[in-house]
MARTOR-895529 format. One record per atom (N, C-alpha, C, O, CB): x, y, z; atom name. Coordinates in steps of 0.2 Angstrom, whole numbers. Glycine has a CB too. Example, Ala and Ser with C-alpha at 12.3 -4.5 7.8 and 13.67 -1.06 7.14 Angstrom:
2
66/-28/39/N
62/-22/39/CA
66/-16/39/C
71/-17/42/O
57/-22/45/CB
64/-11/35/N
68/-5/36/CA
64/0/39/C
67/6/40/O
70/-3/29/CB
END
This chain:
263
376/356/429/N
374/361/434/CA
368/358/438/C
363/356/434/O
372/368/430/CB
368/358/444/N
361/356/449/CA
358/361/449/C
361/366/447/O
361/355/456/CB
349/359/450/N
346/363/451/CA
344/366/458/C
338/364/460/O
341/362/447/CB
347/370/461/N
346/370/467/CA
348/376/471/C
347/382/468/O
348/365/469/CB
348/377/474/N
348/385/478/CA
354/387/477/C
354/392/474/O
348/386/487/CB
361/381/477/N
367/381/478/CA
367/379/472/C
366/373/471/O
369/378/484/CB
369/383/465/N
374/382/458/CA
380/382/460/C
383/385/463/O
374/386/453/CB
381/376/455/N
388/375/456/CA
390/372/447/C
387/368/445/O
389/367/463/CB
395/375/443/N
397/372/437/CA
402/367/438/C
406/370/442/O
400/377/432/CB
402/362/437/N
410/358/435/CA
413/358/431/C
412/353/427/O
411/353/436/CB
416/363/429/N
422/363/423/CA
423/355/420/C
425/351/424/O
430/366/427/CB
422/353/413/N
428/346/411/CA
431/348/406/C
429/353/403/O
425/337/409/CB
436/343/403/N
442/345/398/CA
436/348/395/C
435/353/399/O
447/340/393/CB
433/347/391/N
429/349/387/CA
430/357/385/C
433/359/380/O
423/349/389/CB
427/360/391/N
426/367/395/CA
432/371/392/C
433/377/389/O
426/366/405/CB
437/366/396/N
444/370/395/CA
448/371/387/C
451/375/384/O
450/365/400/CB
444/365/384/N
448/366/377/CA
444/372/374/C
447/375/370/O
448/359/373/CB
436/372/375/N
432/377/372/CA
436/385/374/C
438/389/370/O
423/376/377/CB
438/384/382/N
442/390/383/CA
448/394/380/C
451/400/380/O
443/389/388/CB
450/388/378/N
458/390/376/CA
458/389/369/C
463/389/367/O
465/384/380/CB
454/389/365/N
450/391/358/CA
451/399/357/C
453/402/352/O
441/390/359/CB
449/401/363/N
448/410/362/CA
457/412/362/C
458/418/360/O
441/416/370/CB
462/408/364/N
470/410/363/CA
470/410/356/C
475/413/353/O
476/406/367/CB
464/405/351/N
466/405/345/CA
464/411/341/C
467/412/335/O
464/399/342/CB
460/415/343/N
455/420/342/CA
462/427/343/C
463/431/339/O
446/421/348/CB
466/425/347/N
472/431/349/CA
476/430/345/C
480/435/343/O
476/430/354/CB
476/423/345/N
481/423/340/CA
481/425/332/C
485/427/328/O
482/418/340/CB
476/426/332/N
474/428/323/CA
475/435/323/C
478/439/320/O
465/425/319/CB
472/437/328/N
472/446/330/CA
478/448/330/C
479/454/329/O
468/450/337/CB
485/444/332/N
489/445/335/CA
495/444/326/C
499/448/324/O
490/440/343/CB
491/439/323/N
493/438/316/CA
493/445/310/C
496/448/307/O
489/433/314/CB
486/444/312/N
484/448/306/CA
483/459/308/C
481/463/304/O
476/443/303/CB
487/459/314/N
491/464/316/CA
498/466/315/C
501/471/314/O
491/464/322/CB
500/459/314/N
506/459/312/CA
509/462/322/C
513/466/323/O
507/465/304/CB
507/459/326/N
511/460/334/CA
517/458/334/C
522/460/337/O
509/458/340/CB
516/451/330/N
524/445/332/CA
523/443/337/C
528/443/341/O
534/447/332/CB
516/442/341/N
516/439/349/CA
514/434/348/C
511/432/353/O
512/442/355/CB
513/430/344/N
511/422/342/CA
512/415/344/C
509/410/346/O
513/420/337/CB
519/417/345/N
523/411/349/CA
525/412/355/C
527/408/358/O
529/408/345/CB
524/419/357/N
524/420/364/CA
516/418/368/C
515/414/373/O
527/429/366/CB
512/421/366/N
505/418/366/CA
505/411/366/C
502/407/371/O
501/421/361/CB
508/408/360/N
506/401/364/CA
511/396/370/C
509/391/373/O
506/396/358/CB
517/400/369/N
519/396/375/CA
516/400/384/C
517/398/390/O
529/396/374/CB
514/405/383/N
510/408/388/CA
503/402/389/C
503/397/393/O
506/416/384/CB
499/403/385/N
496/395/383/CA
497/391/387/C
495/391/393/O
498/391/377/CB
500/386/383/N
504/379/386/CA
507/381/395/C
505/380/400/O
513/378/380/CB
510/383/393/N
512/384/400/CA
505/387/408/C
505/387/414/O
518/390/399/CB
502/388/405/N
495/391/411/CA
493/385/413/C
491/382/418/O
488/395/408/CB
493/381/405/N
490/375/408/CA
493/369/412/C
491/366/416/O
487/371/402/CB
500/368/409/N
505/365/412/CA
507/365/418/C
510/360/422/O
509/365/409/CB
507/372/420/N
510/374/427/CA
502/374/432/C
502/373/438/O
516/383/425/CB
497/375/429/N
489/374/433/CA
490/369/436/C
492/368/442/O
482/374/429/CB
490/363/430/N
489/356/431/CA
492/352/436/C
490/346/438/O
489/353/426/CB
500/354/437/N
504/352/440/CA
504/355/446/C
503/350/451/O
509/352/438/CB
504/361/449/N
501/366/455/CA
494/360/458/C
494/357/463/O
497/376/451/CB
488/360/453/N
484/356/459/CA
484/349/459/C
479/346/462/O
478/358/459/CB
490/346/456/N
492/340/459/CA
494/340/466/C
493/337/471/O
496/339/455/CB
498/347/464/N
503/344/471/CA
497/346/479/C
495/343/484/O
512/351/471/CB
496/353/476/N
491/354/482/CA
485/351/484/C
482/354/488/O
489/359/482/CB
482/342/480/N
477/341/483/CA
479/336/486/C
476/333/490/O
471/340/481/CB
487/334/483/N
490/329/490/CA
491/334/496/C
488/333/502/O
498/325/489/CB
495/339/495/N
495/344/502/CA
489/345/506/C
487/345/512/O
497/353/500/CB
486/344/501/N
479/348/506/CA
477/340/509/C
475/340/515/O
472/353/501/CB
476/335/507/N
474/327/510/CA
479/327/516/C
476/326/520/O
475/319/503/CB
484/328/517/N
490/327/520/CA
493/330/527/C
496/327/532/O
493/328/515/CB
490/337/525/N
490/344/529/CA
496/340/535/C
494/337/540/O
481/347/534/CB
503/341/534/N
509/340/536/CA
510/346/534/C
509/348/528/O
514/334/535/CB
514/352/542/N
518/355/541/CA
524/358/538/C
524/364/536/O
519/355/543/CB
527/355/537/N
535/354/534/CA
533/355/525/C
535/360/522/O
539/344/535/CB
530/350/523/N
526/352/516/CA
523/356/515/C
522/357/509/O
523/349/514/CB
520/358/519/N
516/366/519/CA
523/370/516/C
525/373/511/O
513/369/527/CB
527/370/523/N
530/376/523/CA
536/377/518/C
540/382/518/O
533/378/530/CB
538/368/514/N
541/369/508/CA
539/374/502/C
542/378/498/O
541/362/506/CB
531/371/504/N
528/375/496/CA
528/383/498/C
528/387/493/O
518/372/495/CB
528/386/504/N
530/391/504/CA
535/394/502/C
536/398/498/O
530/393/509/CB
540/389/506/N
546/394/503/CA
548/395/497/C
550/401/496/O
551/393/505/CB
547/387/492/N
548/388/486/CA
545/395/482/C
548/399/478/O
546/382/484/CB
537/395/485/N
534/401/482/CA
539/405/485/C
543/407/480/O
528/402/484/CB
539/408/489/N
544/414/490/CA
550/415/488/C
552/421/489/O
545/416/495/CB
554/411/486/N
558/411/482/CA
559/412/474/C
564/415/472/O
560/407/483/CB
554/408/470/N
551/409/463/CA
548/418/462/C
548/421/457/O
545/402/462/CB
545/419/468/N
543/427/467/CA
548/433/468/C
548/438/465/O
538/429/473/CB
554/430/472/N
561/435/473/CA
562/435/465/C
559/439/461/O
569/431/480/CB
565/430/462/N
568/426/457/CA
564/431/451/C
567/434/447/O
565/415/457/CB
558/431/452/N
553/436/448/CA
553/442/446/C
553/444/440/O
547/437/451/CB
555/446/453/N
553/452/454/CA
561/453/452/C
563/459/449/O
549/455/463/CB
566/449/452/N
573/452/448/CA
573/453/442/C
576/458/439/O
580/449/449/CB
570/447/438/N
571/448/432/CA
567/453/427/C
567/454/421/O
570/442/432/CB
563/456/432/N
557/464/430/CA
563/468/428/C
564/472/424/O
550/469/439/CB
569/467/433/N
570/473/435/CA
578/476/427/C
583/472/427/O
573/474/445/CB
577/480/425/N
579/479/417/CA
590/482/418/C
593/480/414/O
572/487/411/CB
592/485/422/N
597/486/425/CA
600/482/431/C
599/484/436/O
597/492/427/CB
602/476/430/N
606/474/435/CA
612/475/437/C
617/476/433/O
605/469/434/CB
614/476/446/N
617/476/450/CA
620/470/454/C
618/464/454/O
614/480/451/CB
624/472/458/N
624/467/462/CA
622/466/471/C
622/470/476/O
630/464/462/CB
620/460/471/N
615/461/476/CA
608/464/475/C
605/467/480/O
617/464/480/CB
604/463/469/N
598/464/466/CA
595/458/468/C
590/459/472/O
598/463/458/CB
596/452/468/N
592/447/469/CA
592/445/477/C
587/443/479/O
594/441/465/CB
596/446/481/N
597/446/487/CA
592/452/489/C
587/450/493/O
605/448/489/CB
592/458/488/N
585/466/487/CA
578/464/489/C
575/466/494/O
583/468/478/CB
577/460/482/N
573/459/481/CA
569/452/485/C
564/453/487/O
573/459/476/CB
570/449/485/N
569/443/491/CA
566/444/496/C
562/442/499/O
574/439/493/CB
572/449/498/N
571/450/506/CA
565/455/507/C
563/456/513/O
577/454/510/CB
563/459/501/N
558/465/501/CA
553/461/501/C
548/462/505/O
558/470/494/CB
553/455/495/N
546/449/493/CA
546/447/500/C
541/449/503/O
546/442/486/CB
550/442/504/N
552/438/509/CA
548/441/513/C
543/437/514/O
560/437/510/CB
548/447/517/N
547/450/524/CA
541/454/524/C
537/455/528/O
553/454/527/CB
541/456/519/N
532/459/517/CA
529/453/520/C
527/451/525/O
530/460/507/CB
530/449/513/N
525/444/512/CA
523/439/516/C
518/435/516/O
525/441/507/CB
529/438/522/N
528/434/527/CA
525/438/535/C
520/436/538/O
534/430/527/CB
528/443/536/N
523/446/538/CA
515/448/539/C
511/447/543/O
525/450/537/CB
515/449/535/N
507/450/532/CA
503/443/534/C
500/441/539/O
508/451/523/CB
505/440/528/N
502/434/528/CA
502/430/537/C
497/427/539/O
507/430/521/CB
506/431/540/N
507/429/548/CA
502/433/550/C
499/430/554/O
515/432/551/CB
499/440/548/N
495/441/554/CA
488/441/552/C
483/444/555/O
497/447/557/CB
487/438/544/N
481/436/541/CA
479/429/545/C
473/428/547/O
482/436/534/CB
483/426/546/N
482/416/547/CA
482/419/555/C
476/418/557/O
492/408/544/CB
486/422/558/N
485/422/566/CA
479/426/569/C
475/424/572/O
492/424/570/CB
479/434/566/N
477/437/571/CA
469/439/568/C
465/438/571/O
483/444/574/CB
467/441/558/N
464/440/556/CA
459/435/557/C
453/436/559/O
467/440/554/CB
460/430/553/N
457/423/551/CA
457/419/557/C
453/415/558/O
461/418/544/CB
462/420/562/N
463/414/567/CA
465/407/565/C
465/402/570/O
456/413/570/CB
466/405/561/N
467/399/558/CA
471/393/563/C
477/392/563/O
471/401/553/CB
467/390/565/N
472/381/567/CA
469/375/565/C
464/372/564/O
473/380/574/CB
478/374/565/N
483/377/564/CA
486/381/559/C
482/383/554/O
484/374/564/CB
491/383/560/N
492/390/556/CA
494/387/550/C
494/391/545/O
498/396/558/CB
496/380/548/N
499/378/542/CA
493/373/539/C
495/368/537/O
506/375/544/CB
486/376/539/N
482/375/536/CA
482/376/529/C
481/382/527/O
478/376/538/CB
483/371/525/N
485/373/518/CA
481/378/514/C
482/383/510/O
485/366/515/CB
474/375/516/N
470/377/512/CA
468/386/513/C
464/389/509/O
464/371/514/CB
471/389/518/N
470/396/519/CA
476/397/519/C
475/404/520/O
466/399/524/CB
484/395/519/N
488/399/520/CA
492/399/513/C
496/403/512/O
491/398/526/CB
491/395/511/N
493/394/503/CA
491/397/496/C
493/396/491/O
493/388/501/CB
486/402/497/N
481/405/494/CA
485/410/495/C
489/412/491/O
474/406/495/CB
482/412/501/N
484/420/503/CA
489/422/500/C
490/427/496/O
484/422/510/CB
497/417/503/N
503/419/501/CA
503/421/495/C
506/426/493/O
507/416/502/CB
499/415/490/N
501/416/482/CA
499/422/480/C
502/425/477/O
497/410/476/CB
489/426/485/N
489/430/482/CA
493/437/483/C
493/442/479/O
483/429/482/CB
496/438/491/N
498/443/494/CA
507/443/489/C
511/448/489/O
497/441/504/CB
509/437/486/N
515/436/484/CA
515/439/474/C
518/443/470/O
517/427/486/CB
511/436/473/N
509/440/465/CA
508/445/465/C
509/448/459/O
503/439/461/CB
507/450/469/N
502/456/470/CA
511/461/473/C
513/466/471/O
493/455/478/CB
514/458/478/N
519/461/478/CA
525/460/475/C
530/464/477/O
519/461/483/CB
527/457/470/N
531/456/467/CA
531/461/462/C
536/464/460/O
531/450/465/CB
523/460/459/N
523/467/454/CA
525/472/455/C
530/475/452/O
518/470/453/CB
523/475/462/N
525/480/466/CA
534/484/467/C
537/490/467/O
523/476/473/CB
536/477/467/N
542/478/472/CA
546/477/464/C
552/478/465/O
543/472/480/CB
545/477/460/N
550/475/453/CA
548/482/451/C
554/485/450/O
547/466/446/CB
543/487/450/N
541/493/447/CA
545/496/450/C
549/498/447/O
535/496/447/CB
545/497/458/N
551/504/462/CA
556/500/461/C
561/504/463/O
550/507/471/CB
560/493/459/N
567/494/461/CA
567/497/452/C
570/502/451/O
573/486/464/CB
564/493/448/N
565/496/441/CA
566/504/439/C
571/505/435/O
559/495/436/CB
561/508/441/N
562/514/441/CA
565/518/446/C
566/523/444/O
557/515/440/CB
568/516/453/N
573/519/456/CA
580/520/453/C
583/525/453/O
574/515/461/CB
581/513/451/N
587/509/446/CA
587/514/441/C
593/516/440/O
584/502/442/CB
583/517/437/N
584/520/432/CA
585/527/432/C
588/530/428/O
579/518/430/CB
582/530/437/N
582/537/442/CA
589/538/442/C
592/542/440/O
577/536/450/CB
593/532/447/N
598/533/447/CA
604/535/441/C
608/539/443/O
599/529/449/CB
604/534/439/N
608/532/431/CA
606/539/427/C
611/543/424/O
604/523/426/CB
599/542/426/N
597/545/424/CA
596/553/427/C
595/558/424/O
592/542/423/CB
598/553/436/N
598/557/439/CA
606/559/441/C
607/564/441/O
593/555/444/CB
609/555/441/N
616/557/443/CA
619/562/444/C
623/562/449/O
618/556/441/CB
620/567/438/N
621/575/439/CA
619/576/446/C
623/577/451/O
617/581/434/CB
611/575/447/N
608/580/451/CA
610/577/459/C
610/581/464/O
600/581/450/CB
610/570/458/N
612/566/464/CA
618/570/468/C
618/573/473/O
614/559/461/CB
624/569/462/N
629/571/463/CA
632/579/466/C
637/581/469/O
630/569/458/CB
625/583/465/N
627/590/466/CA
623/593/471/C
624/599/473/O
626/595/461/CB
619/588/476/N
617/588/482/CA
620/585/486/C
620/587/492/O
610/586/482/CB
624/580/485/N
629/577/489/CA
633/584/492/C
634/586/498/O
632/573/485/CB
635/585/484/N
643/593/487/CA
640/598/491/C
643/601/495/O
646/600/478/CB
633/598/489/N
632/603/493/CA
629/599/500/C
623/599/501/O
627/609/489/CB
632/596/504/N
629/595/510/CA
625/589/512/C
624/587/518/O
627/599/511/CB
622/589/506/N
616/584/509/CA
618/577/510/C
624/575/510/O
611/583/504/CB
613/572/512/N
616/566/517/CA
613/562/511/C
608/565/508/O
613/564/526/CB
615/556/508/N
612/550/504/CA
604/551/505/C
600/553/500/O
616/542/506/CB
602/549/509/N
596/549/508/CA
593/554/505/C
590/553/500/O
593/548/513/CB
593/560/507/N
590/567/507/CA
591/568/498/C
586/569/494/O
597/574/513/CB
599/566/494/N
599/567/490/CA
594/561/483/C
593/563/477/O
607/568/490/CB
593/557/486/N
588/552/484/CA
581/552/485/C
577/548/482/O
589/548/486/CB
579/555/489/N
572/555/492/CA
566/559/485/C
561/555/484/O
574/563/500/CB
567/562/484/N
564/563/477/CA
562/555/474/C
557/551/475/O
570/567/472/CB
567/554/469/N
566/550/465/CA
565/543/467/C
564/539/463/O
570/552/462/CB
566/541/474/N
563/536/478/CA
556/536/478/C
553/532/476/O
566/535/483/CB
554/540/481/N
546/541/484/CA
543/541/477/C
537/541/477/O
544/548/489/CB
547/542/472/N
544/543/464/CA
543/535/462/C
538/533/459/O
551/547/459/CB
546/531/464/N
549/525/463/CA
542/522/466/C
537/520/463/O
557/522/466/CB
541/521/475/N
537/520/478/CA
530/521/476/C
526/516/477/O
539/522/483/CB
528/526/474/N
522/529/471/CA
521/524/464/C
516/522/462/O
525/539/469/CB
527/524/461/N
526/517/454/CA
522/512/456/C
517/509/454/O
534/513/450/CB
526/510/462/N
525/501/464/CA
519/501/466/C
515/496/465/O
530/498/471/CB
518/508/471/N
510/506/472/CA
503/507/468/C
497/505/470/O
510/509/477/CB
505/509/462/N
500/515/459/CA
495/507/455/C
490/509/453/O
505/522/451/CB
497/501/454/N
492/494/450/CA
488/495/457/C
482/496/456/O
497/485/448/CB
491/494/463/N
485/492/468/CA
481/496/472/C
476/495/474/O
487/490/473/CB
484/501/472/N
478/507/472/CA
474/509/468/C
468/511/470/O
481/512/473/CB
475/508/461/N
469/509/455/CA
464/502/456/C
458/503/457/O
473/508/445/CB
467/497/457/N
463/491/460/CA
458/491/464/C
452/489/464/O
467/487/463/CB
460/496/469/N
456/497/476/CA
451/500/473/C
446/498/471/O
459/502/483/CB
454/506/471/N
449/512/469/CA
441/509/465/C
436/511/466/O
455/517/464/CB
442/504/459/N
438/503/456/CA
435/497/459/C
429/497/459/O
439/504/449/CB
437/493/463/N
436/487/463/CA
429/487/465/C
428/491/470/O
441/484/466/CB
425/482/463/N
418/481/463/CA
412/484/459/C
406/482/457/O
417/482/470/CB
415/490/457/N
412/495/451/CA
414/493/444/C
410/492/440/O
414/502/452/CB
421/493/443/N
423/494/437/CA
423/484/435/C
421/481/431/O
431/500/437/CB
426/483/442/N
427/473/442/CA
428/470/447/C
430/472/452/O
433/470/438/CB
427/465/445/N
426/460/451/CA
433/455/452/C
435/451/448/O
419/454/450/CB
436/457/459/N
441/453/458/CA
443/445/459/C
440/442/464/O
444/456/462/CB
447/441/455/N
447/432/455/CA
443/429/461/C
438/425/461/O
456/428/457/CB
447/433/468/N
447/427/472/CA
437/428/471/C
433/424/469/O
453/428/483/CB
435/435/474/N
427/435/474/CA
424/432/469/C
420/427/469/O
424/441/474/CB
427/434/462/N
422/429/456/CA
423/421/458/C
419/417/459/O
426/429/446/CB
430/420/458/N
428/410/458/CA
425/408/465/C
423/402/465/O
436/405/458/CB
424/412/472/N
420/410/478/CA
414/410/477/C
411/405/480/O
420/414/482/CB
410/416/472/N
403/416/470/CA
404/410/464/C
399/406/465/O
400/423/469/CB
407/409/459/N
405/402/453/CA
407/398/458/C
403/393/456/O
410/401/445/CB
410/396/463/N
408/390/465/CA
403/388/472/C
404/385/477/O
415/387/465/CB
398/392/470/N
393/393/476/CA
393/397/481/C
388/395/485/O
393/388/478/CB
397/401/484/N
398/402/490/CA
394/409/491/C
393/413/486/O
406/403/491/CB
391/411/498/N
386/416/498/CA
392/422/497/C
398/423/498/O
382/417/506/CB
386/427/493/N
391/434/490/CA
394/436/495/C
400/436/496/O
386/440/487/CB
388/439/501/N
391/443/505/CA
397/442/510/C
400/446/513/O
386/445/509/CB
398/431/510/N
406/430/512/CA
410/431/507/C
415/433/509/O
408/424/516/CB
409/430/502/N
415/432/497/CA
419/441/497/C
424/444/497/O
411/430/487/CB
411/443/498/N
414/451/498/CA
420/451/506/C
426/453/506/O
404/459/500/CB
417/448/508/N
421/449/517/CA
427/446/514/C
432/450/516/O
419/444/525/CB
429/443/511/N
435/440/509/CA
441/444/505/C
447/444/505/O
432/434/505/CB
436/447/500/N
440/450/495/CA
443/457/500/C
448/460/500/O
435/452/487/CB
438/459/502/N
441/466/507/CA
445/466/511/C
449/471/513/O
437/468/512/CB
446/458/513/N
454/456/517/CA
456/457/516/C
460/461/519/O
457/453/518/CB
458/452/509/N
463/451/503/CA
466/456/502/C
472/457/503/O
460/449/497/CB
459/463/497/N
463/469/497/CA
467/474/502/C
472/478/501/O
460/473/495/CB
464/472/508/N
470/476/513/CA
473/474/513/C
476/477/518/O
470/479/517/CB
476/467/512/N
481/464/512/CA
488/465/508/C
493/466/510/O
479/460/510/CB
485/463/502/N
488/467/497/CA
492/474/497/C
497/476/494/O
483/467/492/CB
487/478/501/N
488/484/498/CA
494/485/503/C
499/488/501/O
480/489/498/CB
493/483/511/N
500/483/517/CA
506/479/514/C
511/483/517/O
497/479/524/CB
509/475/511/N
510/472/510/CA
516/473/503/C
522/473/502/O
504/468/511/CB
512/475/499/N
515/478/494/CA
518/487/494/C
522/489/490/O
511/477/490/CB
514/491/499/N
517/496/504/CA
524/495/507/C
528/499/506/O
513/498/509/CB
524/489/511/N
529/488/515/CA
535/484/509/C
541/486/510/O
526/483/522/CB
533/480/504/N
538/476/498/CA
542/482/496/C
548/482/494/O
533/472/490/CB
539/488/495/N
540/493/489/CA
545/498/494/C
551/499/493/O
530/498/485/CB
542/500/500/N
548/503/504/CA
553/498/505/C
557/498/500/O
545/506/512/CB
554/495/508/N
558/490/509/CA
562/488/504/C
568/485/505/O
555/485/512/CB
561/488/499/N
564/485/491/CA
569/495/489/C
575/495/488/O
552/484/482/CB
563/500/490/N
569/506/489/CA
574/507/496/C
580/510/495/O
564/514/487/CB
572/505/501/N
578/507/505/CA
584/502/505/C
589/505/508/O
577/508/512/CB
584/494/503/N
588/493/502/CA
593/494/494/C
599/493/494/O
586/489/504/CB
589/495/488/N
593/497/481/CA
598/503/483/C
604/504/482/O
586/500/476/CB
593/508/486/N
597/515/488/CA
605/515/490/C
609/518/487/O
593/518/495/CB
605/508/497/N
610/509/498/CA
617/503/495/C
623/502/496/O
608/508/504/CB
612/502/490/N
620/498/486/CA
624/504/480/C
628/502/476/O
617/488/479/CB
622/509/480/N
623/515/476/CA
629/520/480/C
632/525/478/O
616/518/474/CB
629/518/486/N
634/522/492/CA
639/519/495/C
638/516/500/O
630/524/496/CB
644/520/494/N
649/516/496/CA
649/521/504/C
645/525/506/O
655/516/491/CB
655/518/507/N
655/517/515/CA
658/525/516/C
658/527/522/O
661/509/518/CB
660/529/511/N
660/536/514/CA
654/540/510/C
655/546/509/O
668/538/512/CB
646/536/506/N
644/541/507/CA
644/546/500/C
642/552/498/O
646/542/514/CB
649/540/497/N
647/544/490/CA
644/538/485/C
644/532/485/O
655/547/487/CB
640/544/481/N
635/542/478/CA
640/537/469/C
642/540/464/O
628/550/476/CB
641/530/470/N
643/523/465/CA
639/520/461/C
636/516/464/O
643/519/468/CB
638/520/454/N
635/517/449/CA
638/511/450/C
645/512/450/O
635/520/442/CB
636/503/450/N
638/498/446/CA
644/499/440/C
646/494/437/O
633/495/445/CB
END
């Protein structure tokens, strides 16, 4: 640690093994609870570190390098690994689930993120690693949650709702109309982690991206500007994942005359 206006910690293994000590502290609680989460906890573990360590390999060559193409690999890959994500949340599979979901994670999150780098931040180039590879990861975690909660519980609505589905149909109603409930029920799920987020955030906790801006020196009051982005980022973003995720589920339940079809 310097002694100077500007603190700064540098983490070494040390640090990190001191850190990952306290999974052993979970683990005993997790033992002597009798949870059986032991060996999921440690390959949780292992893997944070494995998958960290390799992540900023790659990106301090990306970032030395700043070539487009390699940028926009590491994007897509990410947005692909988050579609891949948000299906496997979802506990009733269909078909065309993973196709759903992609395109919910896919168009959200590129949107968004598009008018954070352009019209936002201003960013040039736009395929500045170092601000558009963040954001995505962070606007792509945030909506995946999102968008895996409303197709899960749409999914489930369906299956569970059916009588009633079915007896608004007879009586007249149009597919949507007969869904509309238990969708906006679904939507209301997806969004309810990020909105409690909003709501407390800065009182109750301080969110990553602001804590690690301020541990690694940076003035408070730009970190705060940062995180307020972030969250309205998040918060559009996973609005648009979560609509977009229920109007397309809705319609693999309806066949082409409009009647209501379980897998």
């Amino acid at each position: 640690m310097t002694n100077t206006n500007e603190l700064q910690i540098l983490l070494t293994t040390t640090d990190i093994a001191l850190a990952s000590s306290l999974i052993l502290l979970v683990m005993l609680v997790s033992w002597r609870l009798r949870l059986h989460l032991g060996s999921t906890l440690l390959i949780a573990a292992v893997r944070t570190i494995v998958q960290l360590s390799f992540i900023g390999l790659i990106l301090a060559w990306v970032f030395a390098r700043e070539q487009w193409y390699e940028v926009l690999l590491i994007l897509t890959m990410m947005t692909l690994i988050a579609g891949i994500a948000a299906k496997n949340r979802v506990q009733r599979v269909y078909k065309g689930l993973f196709t759903d979901t992609l395109l919910a994670v896919s168009l959200s999150a590129v949107l968004v993120t598009t008018i954070a780098i352009t019209i936002i931040l201003q960013v040039s180039p736009w395929y500045t690693p170092q601000f558009i590879i963040p954001i995505l990861g962070l606007i792509l975690g945030n909506s995946l949650t999102a968008i895996s909660l409303t197709s899960n519980q749409l999914v489930e609505a369906f299956y569970s709702q059916q009588p009633r589905i079915e007896m608004m149909l007879s009586l007249s109603a149009t597919p949507y109309e007969a869904i509309h409930t238990p969708m906006r029920a679904a939507i209301i799920s997806g969004m309810t982690p990020t909105l409690n987020s909003m709501l407390v955030v800065g009182i109750v906790s301080l969110p990553g991206m602001m804590t690690g801006q301020i541990l690694a020196g940076a003035d408070p009051s730009q970190a705060v500007r940062y995180q307020i982005v972030t969250m309205f980022l998040i918060c559009a973003s996973s609005t648009l994942g979560c609509t977009l995720s229920a109007l397309l589920t809705y319609r693999r339940f309806f066949n082409a005359d409009k009647q209501f079809v379980l897998p």
